[in-house]
N, C-alpha and C positions, 0 to 999 in steps of 0.2 A: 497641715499636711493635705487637708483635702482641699486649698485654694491652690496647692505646690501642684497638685495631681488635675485640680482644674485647667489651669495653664498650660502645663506639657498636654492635655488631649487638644487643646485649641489650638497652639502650636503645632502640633503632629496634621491637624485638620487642612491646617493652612498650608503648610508646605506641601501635602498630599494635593489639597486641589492646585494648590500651584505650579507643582511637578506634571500633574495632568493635564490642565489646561496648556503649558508650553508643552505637552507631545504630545496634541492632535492640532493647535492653529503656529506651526513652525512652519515656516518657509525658508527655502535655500536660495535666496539673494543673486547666486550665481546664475539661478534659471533664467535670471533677465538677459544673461547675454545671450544674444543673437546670432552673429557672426561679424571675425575682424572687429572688432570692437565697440559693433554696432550693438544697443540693448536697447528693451523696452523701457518706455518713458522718455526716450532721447527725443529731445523738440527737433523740428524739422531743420531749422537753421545749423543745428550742432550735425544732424545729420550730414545735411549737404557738404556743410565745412571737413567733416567727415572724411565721407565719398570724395571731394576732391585730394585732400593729403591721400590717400591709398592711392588716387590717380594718378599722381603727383610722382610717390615711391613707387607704380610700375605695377602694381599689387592688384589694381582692379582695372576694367576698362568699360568704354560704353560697352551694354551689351547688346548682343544680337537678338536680341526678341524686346521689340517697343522702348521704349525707356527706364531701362531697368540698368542696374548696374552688374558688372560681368566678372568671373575668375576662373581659371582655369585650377580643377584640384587633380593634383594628381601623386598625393598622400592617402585620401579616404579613398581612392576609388582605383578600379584597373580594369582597363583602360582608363587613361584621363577623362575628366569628366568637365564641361562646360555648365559655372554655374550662375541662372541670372537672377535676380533681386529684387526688389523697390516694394518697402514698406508702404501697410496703409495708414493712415495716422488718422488717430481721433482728437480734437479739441487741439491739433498741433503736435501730439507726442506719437511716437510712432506703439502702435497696438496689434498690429498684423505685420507678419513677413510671409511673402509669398513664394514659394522657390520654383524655380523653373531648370530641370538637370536632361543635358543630352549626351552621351559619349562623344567628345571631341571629333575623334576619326569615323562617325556613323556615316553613313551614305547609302542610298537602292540596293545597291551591287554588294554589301558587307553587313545587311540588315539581320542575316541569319546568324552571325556570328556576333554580332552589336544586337541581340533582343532588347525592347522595351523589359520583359521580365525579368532578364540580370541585371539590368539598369536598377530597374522597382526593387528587388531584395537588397543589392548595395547600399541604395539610397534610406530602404527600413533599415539595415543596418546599422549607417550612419547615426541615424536617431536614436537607435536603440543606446549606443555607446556616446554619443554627447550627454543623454540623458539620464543614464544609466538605469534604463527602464527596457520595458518589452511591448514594442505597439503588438495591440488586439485587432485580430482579422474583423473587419464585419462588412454586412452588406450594405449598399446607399441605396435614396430612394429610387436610384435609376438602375436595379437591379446589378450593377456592378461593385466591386471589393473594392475597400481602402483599409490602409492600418491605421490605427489614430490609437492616443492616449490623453487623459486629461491628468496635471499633476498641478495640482492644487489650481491655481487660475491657468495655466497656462494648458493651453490645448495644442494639439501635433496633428495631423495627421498629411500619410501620403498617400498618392494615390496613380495610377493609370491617368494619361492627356488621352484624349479622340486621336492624336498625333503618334504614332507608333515612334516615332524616334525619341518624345520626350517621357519623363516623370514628372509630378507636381507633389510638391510639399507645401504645407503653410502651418505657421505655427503663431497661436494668439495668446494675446495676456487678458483675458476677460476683467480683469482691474481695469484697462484701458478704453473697453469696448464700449461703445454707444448704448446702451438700453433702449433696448426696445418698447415704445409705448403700447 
């Protein structure tokens, strides 16, 4: 009886740390994707091969800011929104996406009506509901706001450009990232 009573407590032990340990080091596998079916850890070649099939189907284009690649949404956002891309990749895999969002129809003349700051809420928005999370106001070291969230490796945040027309988002996988010596 008591080696019967020994076992059910070592067994109860186990399954206890075992139950504990899987709910705090779980991760949700989905967080690697990115966008269009671009995710973290995609090698650069899979990417490019990538970016080309979407160019191919119509779905992306060069973009208009440097060599990024380009989509117009106009699901997540209202007004339609211009959005441009191009990961940074560590060791070859891609580790960072950087996003670059302007209102399609912005211009001088329609800038009161097209704000950077409705752009910035839509855009936190956005994140909030891909991720199903809540970015956190805080300050940067250049005295201005950005929303960021850290969820498990992956890091968010979005923020105000110097550029009144645009927003910036980038979002990392710190698995992927270079360490810093």
């Amino acid at each position: 009886m008591k080696i019967y009573f020994y076992i059910l407590s070592i067994l109860f032990l186990a399954t206890t740390f075992s139950c504990n340990k899987n709910a705090t080091n779980t991760y949700d596998d989905s967080l690697d994707d990115i966008v269009m079916g671009i995710y973290f850890g995609m090698e650069r070649k899979d990417f490019l091969d990538h970016c080309w099939d979407l160019n191919q189907d119509g779905k992306t284009h060069h973009g208009t800011i440097g060599n990024m690649v380009m989509y117009v949404d106009s699901l997540n956002y209202d007004p339609k929104v211009v959005v441009n891309f191009f990961p940074k990749f560590e060791k070859d895999v891609i580790a960072e996406m950087p996003h670059i969002f302007y209102f399609s129809a912005w211009s001088p003349w329609n800038k009161e009506e097209l704000k950077q700051e409705k752009l910035y809420q839509q855009v936190i928005k956005y994140f909030e509901k891909k991720y199903n999370t809540t970015l956190e106001k805080k300050e940067a070291p250049n005295g201005k706001f950005l929303h960021y969230k850290t969820l498990g490796p992956i890091m968010i945040r979005v923020y105000k450009d110097i550029d009144e027309m645009k927003v910036n988002a980038d979002v990392r996988h710190l698995t992927y990232m270079e360490k810093e010596n």
